[in-house]
Every structure is written in C-alpha cells, then in structure tokens.
C-alpha positions as CSV (number, residue, x, y, z in Angstrom):
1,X,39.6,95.4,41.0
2,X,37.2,92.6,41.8
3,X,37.7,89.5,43.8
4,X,35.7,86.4,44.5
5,X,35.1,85.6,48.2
6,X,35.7,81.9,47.8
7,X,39.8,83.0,46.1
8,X,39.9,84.4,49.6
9,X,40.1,80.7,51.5
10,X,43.1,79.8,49.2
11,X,44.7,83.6,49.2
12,X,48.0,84.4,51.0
13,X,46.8,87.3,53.7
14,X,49.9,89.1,53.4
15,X,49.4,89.5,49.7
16,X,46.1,89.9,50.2
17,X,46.1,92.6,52.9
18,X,48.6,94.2,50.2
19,X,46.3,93.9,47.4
20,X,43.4,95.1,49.3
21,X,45.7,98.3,50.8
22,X,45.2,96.8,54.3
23,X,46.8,98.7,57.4
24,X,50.1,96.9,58.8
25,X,48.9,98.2,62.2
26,X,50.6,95.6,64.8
27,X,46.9,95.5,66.6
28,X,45.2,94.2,63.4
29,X,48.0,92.4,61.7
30,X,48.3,89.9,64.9
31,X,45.1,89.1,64.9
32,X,44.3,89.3,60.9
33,X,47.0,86.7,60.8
34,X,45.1,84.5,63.1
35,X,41.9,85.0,62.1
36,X,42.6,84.0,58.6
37,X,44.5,80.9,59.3
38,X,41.1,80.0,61.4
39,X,38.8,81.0,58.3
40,X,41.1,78.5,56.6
41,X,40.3,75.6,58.8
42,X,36.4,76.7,59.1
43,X,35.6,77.6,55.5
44,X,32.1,79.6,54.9
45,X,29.3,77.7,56.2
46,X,26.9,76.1,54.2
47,X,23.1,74.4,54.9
48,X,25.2,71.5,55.4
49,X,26.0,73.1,59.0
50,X,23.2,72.8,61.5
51,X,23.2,76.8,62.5
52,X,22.9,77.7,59.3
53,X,20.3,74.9,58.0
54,X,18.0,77.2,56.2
55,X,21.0,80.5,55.6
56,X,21.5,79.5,52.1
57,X,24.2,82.5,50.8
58,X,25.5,80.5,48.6
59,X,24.1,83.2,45.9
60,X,26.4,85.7,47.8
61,X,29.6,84.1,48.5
62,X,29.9,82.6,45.3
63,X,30.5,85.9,43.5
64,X,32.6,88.4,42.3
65,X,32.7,91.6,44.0
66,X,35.0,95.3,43.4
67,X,36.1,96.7,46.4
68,X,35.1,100.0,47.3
69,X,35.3,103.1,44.6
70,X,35.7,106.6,45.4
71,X,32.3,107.4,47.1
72,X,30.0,110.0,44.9
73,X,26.9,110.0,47.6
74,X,26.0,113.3,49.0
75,X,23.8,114.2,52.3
76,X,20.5,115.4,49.1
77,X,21.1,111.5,48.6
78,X,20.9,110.3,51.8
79,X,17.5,112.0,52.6
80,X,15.3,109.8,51.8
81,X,16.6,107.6,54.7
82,X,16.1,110.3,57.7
83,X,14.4,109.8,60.4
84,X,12.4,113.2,61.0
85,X,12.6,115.4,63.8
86,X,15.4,113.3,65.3
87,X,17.1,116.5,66.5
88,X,20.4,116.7,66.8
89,X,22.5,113.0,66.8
90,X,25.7,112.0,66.4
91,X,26.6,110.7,62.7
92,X,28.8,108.3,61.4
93,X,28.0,107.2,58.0
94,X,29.4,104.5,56.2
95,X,28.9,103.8,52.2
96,X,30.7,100.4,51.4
97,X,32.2,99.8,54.4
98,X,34.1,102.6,54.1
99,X,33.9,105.6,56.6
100,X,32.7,109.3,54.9
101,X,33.7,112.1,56.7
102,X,31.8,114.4,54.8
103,X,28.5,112.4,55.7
104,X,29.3,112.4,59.4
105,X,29.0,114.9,62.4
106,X,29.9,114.8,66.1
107,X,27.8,117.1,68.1
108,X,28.6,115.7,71.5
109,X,31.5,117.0,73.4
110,X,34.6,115.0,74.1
111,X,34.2,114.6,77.7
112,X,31.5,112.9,77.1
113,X,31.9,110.6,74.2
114,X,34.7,109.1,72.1
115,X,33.4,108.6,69.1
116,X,35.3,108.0,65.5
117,X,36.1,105.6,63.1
118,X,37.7,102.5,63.9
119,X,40.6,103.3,61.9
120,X,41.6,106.3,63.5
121,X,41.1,104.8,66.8
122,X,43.5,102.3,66.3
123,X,46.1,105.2,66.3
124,X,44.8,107.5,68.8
125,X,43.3,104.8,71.5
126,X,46.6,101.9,70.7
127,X,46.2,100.9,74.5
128,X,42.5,100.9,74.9
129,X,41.8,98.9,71.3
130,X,44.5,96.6,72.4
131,X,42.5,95.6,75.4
132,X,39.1,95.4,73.9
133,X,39.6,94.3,70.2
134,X,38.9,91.4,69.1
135,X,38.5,90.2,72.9
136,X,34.6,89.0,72.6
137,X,33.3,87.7,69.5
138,X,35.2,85.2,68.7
139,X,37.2,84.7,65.5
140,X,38.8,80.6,66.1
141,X,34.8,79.2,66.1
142,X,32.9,81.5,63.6
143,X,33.5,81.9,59.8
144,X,32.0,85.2,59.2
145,X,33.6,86.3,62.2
146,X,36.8,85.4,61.8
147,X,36.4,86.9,57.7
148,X,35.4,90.2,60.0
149,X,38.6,90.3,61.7
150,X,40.9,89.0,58.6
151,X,40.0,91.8,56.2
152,X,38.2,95.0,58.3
153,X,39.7,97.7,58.7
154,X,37.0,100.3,58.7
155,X,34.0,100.6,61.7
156,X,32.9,102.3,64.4
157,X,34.6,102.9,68.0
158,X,32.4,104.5,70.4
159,X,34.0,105.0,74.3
160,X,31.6,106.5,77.1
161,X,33.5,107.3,80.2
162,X,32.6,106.3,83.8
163,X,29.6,108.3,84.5
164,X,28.6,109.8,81.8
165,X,25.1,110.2,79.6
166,X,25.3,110.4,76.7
167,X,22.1,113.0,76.0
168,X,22.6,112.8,72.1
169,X,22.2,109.1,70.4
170,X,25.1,108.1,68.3
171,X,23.3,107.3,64.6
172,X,25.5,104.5,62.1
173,X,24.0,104.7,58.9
174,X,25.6,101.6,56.8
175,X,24.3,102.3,53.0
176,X,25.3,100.1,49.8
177,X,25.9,101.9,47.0
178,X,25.1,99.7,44.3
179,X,24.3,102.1,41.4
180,X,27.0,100.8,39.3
181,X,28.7,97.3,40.5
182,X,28.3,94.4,43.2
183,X,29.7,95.5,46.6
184,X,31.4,93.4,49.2
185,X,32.0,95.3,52.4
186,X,33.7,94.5,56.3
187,X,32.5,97.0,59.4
188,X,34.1,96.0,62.7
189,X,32.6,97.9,65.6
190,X,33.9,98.3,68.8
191,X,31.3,99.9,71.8
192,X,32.7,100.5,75.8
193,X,30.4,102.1,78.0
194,X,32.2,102.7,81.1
195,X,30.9,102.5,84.8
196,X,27.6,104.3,85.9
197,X,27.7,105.0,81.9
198,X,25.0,105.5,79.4
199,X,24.1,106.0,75.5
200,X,22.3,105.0,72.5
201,X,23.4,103.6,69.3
202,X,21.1,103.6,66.2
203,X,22.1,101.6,63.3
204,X,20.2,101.7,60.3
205,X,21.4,99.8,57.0
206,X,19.8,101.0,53.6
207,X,20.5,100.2,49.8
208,X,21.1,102.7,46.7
209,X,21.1,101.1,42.9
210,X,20.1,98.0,41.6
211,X,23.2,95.6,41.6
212,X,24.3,93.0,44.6
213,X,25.5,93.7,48.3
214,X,26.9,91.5,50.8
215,X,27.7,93.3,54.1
216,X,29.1,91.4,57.0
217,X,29.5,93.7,59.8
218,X,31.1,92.4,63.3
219,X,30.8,94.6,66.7
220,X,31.7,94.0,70.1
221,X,30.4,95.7,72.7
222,X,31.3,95.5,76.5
223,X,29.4,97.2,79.5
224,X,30.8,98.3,82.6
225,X,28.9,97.9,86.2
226,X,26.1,99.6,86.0
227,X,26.7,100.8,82.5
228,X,23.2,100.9,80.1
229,X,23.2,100.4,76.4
230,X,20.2,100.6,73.8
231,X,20.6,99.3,70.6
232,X,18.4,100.1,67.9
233,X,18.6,98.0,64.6
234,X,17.0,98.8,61.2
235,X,17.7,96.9,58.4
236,X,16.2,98.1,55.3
237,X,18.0,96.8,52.3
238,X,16.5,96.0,48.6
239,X,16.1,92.1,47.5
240,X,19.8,92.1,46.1
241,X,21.4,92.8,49.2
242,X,22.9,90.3,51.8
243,X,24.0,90.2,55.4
244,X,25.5,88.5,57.7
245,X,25.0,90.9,61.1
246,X,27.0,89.4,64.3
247,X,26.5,91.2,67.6
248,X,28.7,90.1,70.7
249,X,28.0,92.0,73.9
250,X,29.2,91.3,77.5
251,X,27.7,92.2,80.7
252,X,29.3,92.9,83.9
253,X,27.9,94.0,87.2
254,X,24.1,95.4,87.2
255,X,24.8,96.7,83.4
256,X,21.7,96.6,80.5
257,X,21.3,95.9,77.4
258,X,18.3,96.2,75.3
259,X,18.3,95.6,71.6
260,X,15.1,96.3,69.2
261,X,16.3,94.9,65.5
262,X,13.8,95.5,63.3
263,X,14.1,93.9,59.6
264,X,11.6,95.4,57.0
265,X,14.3,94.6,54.1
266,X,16.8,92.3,52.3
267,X,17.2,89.3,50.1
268,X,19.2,87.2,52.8
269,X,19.6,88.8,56.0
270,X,21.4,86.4,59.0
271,X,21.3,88.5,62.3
272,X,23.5,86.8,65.1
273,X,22.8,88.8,68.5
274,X,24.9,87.2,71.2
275,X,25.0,88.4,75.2
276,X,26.5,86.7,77.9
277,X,25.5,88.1,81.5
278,X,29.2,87.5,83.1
279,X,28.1,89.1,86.6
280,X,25.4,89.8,89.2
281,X,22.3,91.4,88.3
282,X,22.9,92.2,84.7
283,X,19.9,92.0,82.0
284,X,19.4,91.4,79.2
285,X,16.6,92.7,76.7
286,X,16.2,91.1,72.9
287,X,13.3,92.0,71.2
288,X,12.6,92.0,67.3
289,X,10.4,92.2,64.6
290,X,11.1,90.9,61.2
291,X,8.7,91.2,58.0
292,X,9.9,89.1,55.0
293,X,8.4,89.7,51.7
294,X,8.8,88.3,48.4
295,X,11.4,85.5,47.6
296,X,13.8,86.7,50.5
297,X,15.2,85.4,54.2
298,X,15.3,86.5,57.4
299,X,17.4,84.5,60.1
300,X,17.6,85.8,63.8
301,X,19.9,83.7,65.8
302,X,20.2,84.7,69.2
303,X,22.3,83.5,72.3
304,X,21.6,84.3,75.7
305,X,24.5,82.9,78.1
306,X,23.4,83.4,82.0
307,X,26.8,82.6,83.5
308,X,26.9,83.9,86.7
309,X,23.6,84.0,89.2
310,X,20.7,86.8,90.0
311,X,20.3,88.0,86.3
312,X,17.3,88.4,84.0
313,X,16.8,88.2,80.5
314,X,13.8,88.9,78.2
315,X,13.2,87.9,74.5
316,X,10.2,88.5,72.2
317,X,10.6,88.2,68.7
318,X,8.1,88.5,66.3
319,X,7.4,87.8,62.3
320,X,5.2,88.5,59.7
321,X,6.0,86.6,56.4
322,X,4.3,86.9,53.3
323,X,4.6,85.9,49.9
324,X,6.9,83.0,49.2
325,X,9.6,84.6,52.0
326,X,10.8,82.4,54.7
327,X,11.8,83.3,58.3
328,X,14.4,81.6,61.0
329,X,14.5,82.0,65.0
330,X,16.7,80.2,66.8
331,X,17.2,81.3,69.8
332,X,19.1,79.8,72.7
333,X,19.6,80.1,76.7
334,X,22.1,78.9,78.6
335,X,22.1,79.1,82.4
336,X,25.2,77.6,83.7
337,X,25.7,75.8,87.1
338,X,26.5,78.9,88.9
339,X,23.7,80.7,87.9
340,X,21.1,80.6,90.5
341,X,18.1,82.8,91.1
342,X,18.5,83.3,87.0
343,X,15.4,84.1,85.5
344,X,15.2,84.1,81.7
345,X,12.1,84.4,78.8
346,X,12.0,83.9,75.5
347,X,9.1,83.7,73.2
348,X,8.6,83.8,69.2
349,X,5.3,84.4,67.3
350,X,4.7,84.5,63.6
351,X,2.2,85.4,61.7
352,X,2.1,83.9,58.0
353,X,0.1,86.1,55.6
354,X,0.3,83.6,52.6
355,X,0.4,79.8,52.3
356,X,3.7,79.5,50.8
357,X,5.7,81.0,53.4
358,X,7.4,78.9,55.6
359,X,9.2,80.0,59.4
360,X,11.3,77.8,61.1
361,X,11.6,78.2,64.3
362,X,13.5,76.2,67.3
363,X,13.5,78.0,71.2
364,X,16.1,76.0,73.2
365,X,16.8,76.3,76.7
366,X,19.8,74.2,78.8
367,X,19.6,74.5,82.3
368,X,22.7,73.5,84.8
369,X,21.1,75.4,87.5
370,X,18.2,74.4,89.9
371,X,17.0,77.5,91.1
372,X,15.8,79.1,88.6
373,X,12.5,81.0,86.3
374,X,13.2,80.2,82.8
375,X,10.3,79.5,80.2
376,X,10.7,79.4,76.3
377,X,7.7,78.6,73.4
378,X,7.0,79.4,69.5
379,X,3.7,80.2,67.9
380,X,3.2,80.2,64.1
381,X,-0.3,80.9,62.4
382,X,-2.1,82.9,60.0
383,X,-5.0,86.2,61.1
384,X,-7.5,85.5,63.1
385,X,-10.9,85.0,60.9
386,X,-13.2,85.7,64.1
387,X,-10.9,89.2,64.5
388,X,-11.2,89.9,60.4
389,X,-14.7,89.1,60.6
390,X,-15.6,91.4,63.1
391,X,-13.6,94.2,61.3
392,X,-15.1,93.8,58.2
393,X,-18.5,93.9,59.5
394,X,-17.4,97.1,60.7
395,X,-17.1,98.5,57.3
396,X,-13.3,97.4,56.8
397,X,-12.4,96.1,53.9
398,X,-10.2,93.0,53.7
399,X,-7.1,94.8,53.2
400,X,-7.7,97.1,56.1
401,X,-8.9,94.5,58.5
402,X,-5.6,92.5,57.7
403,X,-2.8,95.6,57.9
404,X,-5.0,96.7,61.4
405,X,-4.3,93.4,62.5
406,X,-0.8,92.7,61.7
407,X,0.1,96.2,63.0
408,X,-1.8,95.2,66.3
409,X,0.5,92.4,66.4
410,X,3.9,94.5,65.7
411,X,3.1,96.9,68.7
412,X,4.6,94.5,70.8
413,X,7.8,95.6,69.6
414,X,7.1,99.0,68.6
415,X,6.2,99.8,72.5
416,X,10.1,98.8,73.1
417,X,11.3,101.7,71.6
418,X,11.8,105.0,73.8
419,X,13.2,107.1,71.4
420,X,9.8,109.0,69.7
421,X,11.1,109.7,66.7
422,X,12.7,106.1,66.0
423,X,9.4,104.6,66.6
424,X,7.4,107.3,64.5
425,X,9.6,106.7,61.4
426,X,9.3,103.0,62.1
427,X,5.2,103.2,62.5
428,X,5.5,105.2,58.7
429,X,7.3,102.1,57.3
430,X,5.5,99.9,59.0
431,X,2.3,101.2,57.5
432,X,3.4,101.8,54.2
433,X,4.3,98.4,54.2
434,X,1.2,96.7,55.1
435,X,-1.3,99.0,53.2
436,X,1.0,97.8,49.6
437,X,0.9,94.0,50.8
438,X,-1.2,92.1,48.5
C-alpha cells in the first residue's frame, strides 16, 4: 500500500489509523486525535515559513511512499555499519521505523535500565508513558511534530532509575531499507533518566538500496536533578534520503546534557535540537559537526531556553561544505527574566571548500535578564592559503594539505566525544571522507 504524505492533511485519522493498522491504545489515540487536528491547522512547512527559509523538502513530501514491508535485513547486512571494538552495548535497531527484535539485544540488567520499544512500553509502563508522553515537544506549534505524534507508533523508551549508571551505552541504529521501494517512516522516542542517574544513547541513522527515504523521528527526553545524559548523533544516510530530526530535552536541578550530532550524509537533513534549562544549575552542551557534499542540505536548528537562573550552556557547531551543498545554523538563546547569573555561548564556523557552496547562518540571542555572560558569533571562509602553503612546502600535496586542514578544523568536535570507539570510527569516516573530496 502506498500513500502520499500531502492525502494525509485531508485524511480522516480514524480511517487512517485503521488503514495504517494503528494501535487504539487510549495513551496514543488522545493525543493522535489532537495532534492531527493541529497538523490540519499547520499544514507542512514550506520556504515560505521563516524557520524553514532554506529546508526545501518539498521533493520529499510531495511523494508517494509504501509503508513498511516485512523486514528481510539480517545482522551480515548490518555490518558494514559497526562501530569496532565497541564492546558490549545495548541494541535496538529499527529498519523503517519499525522495531526488529531479531536485530536487537539487551545486555544490561533490569535494575538498571528499562529499555524496549515504545510499543511495548505503552503496555507495560501505562502510568509512567502517561506522564511523560507527548508532555515536551510540542505537537499544537510544530508540523513535523505534531505528524510524529499523529501517526507513530513505533520508538524507543529508555527509563534509568534514581541512582543508577548505566555502564553499557544504549546503541539505536535507524537504517532505511530502500533496496526495493520509497520509505516513509515515524520513530517517537521517549528517554527518563531519573535522579543521581546516568547513561548514554548512540544513535546512528544509515541507508540500504538506492530508492527515497524520509524519516521523521521525534524524542523527548527529560532529566532528573542531577541526572547526566550524552547523546551521540550520526547521521549517515545516501543522497536520496531525508530527515526531519526533532530533539526536545528538559532539564531540572543540576542535570547535563551534552549532544555531539555529527552529519557526514543525506540529501536533506533538518536537525531541530531543543533544551530548556527549567532549574538551578543545569547545563547544557550542543556541539556538531556537519559536512555537506554534493547537491545535498544540512539544517541544524537549535534552541537553548535559560529559564530559570545559575545555568550554563555551551554551543559549537562547525561545517565543512563542498561542492554545490548548502549548510543552515540557526541557533537561538533565550534567557528569560528570571534567569540571572545565566551564562550561555554559542559559536558557528564553516569552512567552504568550493565556490558554489553556500551556508547560511543566523546566531540569535534575547536577553530579559541583566546579570548575565552570554556571547554568540558566525564565521564562514574557505582554507587558509598561508597554512596550505606552508604544508605544501613541506612536501604535501594539495590534496593532503587541504584534508590535514579540514580535519584540524573538525577536532574541535571530535575532542567532545568520550566514548573511544565512537570517536575512532568517526575519525575513519572522517578521513575517508576528506582523502575522496575532489
């Protein structure tokens, strides 16, 4: 069965959810209910609409997709995407948006981690999804959000109790099989990590086949006091694959967040990372590296919300564009009246590798506070000809002196990430990449 996402603004969701073999669970079918009637009133966003000025999807949205078919992958075709000498990790693997048992395993031990698929959560953890679901990223003002809620069913849950480590990291691998039709697929993820709590998530997204993708995946996560949370993001996709990636986390009490999203791949990717720091002494790190190539689009929106006062927040994003691919950051801070003694950086730098690609790029900062450390600025420009001269008279050639460069410039980024064999299998791509760039 195939469907075209713009049917869906003018569909019935009760026949829909029906046609699409949608759980009735009272949880989902509240908000589902809600959720479309809002998608209704919003309709997908075009370049018409100021955030998403350069997002053109328009190639995505306005096509036909089959929902999910039984899945054929096996783990021999998944190798290519492991990350070696990872050790052991807690799997969850997802191949259209649907959850694969077969491709997943749970090493840790219940006591210290919850972790399944959203679906079976819903039944098991009624109460808990109740309470959290749905609560954060909000459905009535965003499209692609609201579409989230309307139609998902599938995801991740992931619970860490008050005052526990989580020793193994919890690896989502989201992979598009392609190989024989278009694919349209919905993840909703939901991440607690309870009080004195601690884990780390890895998401990686990769592509299989030849035909079209468009992935919009939606997860929420909420930290206890002094709960930590790392967040590790690559997105690796082919040229035919699109995604809309929204990220919603709140912060209570001394909590802290760091994400590293790093985007090596994808014809149109839109990455919306949203925190707000809703109590004393929370932080916030946002860091990111994304590497365009080719005809394609990278957009990193982020929003940093200082609501309450004596938090921090740090940003660095950095690009490298090449060919005739274009890159977006928009990245915003808010510090709100209350939020004294806030202190809050955010910087962008690109690096443009060919003449015809283009970044856009717009810091903002809105201040309501008077006590405060905030600072915000955007560089865009190509290599250094003093540094490539030097480097060729060294017995580089140019190729060499560029990649040595640009990698330079990545390790910025790189540094951010703790876990060694993450960054090692990051540094391989990395390289590969720059050493085939014309």
């Amino acid at each position: 069965m195939k469907f075209d996402l713009q049917d869906i603004l003018k569909s019935d969701i009760k026949d829909l959810a029906k046609e699409l073999s949608l759980s009735d669970n009272s949880i989902l079918a509240e908000h589902r209910n809600q959720a479309f009637e809002s998608l209704q009133k919003l309709g997908l966003p075009t370049t018409k609409h100021e955030d998403w000025k350069y997002c053109n999807l328009s190639t995505a949205t306005k096509k036909s997709y089959s929902l999910a078919t039984e899945n054929s992958l096996t783990n021999a075709d998944l190798a290519q995407f492991n990350i070696a000498d990872l050790g052991e990790a807690n799997i969850l693997t997802f191949v259209n948006g649907v959850y694969q048992e077969s491709l997943s395993t749970i090493v840790s031990p219940s006591t210290e981690l919850t972790i399944s698929n959203l679906k079976d959560a819903l039944a098991i953890e009624p109460n808990l999804l109740s309470n959290n679901l749905f609560k954060y990223a909000n459905y009535e003002t965003d499209a692609y959000t609201a579409l989230s809620t309307a139609l998902a069913e599938s995801g991740t849950f992931i619970n860490v109790p008050n005052g526990k480590a989580v020793e193994k990291p919890v690896l989502i691998r989201y992979i598009s099989d392609v190989r024989s039709n278009d694919t349209f697929a919905q993840s909703r993820n939901l991440f607690l990590v309870g009080k004195n709590a601690q884990a780390t998530v890895i998401e990686l997204y990769h592509t299989i086949g030849a035909h079209q993708s468009f992935n919009n995946i939606v997860t929420e996560i909420a930290l206890s006091e002094n709960a930590i949370l790392t967040n590790y993001k690559l997105q690796d996709e082919s040229n035919s694959a699109y995604q809309v990636n929204t990220t919603q986390v709140n912060l209570l009490k001394e909590s802290v967040y760091s994400a590293v999203t790093i985007t090596l791949g994808g014809g149109v990717v839109r990455n919306n990372l949203n925190t707000v720091l809703n109590a004393e002494r929370t932080e916030a790190n946002l860091y990111g590296l994304f590497m365009p190539q080719g005809e394609t689009l990278i957009d990193n929106h982020t929003i940093v919300d200082h609501a309450m006062p004596n938090c921090n927040s740090n940003e660095l994003y950095k690009g490298v564009l090449s060919d005739n691919s274009t890159g977006v950051f928009n990245g915003k801070i808010f510090v709100r009246k209350d939020a004294q003694k806030t202190n809050a950086f955010q910087s962008n730098k690109t690096i443009l590798l060919s003449d015809n690609a283009t970044i856009n790029t717009k810091p903002q900062l809105e201040i309501f506070a008077d006590d405060v450390k905030c600072s915000h600025g955007a560089t865009s420009g190509q290599l250094d000809e003093e540094a490539l001269f030097y480097l060729r008279s060294r017995g580089l050639s140019m190729q060499s002196a560029k990649s040595l460069l640009v990698y330079a410039f990545a390790t910025d980024i790189l540094e951010k990430i703790n876990n060694e064999a993450l960054k090692s299998h990051l540094e391989k791509l990395i390289a590969t990449r720059l050493n085939t760039e014309a």
